[in-house]
C-alpha positions as CSV (number, residue, x, y, z in Angstrom):
1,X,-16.1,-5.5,1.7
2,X,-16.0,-6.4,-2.3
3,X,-14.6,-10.0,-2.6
4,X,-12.6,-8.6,-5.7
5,X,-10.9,-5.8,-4.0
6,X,-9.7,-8.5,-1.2
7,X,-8.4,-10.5,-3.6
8,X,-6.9,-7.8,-6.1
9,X,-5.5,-7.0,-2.9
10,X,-4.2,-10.0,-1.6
11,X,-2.8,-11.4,-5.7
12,X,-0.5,-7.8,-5.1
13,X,0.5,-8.7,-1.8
14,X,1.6,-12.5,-2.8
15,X,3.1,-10.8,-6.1
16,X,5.2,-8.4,-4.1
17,X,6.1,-11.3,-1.3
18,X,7.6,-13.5,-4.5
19,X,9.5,-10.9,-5.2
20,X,11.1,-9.8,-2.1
21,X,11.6,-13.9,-1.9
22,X,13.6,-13.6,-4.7
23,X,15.3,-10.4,-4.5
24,X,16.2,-12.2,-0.8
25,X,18.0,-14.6,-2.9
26,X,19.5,-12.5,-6.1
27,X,20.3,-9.2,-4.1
28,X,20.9,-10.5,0.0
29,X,22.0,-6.6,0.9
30,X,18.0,-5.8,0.0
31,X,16.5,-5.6,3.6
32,X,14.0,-8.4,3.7
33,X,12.3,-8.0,6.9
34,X,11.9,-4.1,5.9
35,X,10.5,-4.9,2.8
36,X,7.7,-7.4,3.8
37,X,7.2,-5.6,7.0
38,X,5.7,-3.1,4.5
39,X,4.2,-5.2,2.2
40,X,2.2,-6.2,4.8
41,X,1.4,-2.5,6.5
42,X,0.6,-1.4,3.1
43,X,-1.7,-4.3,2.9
44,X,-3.6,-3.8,6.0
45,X,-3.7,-0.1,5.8
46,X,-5.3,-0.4,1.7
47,X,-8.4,-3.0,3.4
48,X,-8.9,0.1,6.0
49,X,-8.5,2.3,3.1
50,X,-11.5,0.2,1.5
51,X,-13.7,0.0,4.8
52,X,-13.2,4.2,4.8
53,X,-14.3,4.3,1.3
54,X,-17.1,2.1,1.2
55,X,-18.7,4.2,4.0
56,X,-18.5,7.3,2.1
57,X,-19.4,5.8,-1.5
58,X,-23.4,6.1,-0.7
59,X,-22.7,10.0,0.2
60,X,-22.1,13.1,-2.1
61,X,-19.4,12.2,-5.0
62,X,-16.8,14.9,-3.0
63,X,-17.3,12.5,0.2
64,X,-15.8,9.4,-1.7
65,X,-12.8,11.9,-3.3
66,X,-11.9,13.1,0.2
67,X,-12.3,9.5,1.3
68,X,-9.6,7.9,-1.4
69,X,-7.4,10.7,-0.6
70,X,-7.8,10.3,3.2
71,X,-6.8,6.5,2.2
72,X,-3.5,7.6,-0.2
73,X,-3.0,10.5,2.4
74,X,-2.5,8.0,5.3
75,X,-0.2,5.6,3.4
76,X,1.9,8.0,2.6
77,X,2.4,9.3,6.0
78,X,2.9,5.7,7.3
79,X,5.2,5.1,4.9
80,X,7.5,8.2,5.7
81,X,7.2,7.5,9.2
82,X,8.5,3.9,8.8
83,X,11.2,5.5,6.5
84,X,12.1,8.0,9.1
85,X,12.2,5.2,12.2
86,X,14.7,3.0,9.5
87,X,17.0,5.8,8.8
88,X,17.3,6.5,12.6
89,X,17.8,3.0,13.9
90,X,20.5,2.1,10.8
91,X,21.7,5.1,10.2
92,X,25.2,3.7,9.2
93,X,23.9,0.6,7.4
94,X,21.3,2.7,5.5
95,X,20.5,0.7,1.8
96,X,19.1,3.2,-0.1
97,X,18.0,1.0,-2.8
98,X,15.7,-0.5,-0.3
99,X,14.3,2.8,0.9
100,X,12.9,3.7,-2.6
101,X,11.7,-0.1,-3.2
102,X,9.0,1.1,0.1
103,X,8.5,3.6,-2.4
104,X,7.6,1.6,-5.3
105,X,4.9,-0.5,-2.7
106,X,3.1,2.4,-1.8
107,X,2.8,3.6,-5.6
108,X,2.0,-0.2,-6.1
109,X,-0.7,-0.1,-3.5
110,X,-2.2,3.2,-4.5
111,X,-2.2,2.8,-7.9
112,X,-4.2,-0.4,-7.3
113,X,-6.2,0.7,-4.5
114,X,-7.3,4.1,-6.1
115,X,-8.4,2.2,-9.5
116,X,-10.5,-0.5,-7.8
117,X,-12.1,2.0,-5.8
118,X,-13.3,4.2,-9.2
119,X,-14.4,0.9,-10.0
120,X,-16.3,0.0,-7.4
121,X,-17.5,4.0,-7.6
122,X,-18.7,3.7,-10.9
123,X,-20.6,0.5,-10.5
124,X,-22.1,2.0,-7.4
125,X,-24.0,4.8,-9.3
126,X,-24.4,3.0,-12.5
């Protein structure tokens, strides 16, 4: 694994923690737990993102494309999953402004991931 993808990782993961702290204290209806719950899925599921990547990156140029979408392709799913599972437990205290904010990490995520992986791409066959 690239020590600057772990850590590009991990400074968005502390970024987006500091700011659930403080929308914890400015905004108390934001659901907390939700929202670091998938700070930390998306998290874990950009390093296996990375580790899918990295094993394709030697192979044809197609390989690594189908392997960052494979990557973006799974967040997304994990992230409607989790969505659907909230909506069904809550489904009379639903906070809809919290719902799009899991929306806003995965963009975060896969914005991040996806251009440190071109990167990393780029380097590779330079």
């Amino acid at each position: 694994m690239k020590k600057g993808f772990v850590s590009a990782i991990l400074i968005v993961f502390i970024a987006l923690s500091a700011l659930f702290f403080g929308l914890r204290q400015a905004a108390p209806e934001y659901s907390f737990s939700l929202l670091m719950g998938a700070n930390v899925l998306m998290a874990v599921l950009s390093l296996i993102g990375h580790g899918l990547v990295m094993k394709q990156i030697s192979s044809r140029p197609q390989a690594f494309v189908r392997g960052v979408y494979s990557s973006s392709f799974l967040k997304l799913m994990v992230c409607i999953a989790g969505i659907l599972i909230y909506v069904l437990v809550n489904k009379p205290n639903v906070h809809k402004p919290s719902l799009f904010m899991l929306f806003g990490i995965y963009a975060i995520y896969s914005i991040v991931e996806t251009w440190l992986l071109s990167k990393i791409a780029r380097e590779t066959k330079g």
